[in-house]
N, C-alpha and C positions, 0 to 999 in steps of 0.2 A: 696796292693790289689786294680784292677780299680776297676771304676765302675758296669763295667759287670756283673763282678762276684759275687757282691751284688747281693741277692735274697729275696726278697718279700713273708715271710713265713707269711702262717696267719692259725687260725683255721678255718674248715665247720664250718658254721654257723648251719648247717643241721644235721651232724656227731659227729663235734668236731676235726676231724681227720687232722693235721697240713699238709700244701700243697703248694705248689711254687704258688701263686697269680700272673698272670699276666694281666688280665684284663676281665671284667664283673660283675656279684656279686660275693660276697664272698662266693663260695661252691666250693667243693672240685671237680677235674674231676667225678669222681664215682656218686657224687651226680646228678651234672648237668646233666648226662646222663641220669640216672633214670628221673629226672624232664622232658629231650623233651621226652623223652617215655613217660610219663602224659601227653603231651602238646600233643601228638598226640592221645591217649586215648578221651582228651577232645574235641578236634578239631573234630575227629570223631564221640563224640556221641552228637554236640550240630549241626553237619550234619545232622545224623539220625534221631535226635528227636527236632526238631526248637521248638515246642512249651514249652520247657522246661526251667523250673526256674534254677537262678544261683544255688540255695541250693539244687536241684535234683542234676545238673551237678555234686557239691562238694562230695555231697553223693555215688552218682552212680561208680563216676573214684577214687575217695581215693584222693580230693586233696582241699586244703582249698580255702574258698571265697573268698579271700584275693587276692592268687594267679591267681585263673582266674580274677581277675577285672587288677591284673599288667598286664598279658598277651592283657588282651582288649586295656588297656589302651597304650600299645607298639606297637599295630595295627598289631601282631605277629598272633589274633584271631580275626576272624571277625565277626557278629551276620547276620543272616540273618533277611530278612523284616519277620515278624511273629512273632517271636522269644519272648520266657517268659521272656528272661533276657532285662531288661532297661539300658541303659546306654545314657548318658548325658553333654552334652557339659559343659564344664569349665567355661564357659564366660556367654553364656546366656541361658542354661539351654535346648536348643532343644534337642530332640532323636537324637543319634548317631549310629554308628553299629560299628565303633571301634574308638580308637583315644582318645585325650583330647576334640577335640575340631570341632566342624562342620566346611564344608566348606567356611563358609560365614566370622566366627571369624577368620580360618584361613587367607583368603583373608586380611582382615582388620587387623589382625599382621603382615603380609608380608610387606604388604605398610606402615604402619609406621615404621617396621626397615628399611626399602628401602629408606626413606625421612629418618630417622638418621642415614643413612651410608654415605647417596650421597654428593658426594663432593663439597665442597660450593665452592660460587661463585668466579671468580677470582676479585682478587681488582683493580683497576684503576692502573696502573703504575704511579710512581711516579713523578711531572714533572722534569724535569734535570734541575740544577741550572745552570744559567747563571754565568759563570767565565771571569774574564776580568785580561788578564795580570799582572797588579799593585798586585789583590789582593793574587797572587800567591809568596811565599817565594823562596829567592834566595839566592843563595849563593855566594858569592867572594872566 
């Protein structure tokens, strides 16, 4: 058997119903489709109604508060300026509209993994040993 043909069976987390896993969360096709139909539901009605709280949203579209803050947090939903729902930078706590993290923290992770990537410095070349005949071996 290669490898290929190994398959990645797992259950819906959502269903239960056993399904070839090949990459995302762990939900079955069926599921996931149902789910962007919600995500378009919600998308839609936090368009419609900005001033609205995360726990209307949950209530109104049939889908947990959990779910919309992963969605926020994947920058997949974005809040408009107005908006009831709060959401909050990682790092230092600013208002966000999606993301982990504001502009500014982003900046400031950038550039320090950019100074721990960058390739250091090169080192002086070694100086070359002076060799003098005598101390070179020979042969007869």
């Amino acid at each position: 058997m290669h490898k290929e043909e190994i398959m990645n069976v797992r259950n819906c987390r959502k269903c239960g119903r056993v399904y070839n896993h090949v990459v995302g969360p762990t939900i079955c096709p069926a599921c996931r489709e149902q789910m962007d139909k919600k995500f378009g539901e919600v998308k839609e009605y936090v368009r419609e109604h900005r001033g609205a709280t995360i726990n209307e949203v949950s209530e109104k579209c049939e889908v947990e508060v959990q779910q919309i803050h992963q969605w926020l947090r994947e920058e997949r939903l974005e809040l408009m300026e107005g908006s009831g729902i709060v959401l909050q930078c990682e790092s230092c706590g600013a208002v966000i509209y999606s993301g982990r993290f504001c502009q500014g923290c982003k900046n400031g992770l950038a550039r320090g993994l950019n100074k721990s990537i960058a390739p250091a410095p090169k080192a002086a070349p070694e100086p070359v040993k002076q060799t003098r005949d005598k101390d070179k071996m020979r042969f007869l």
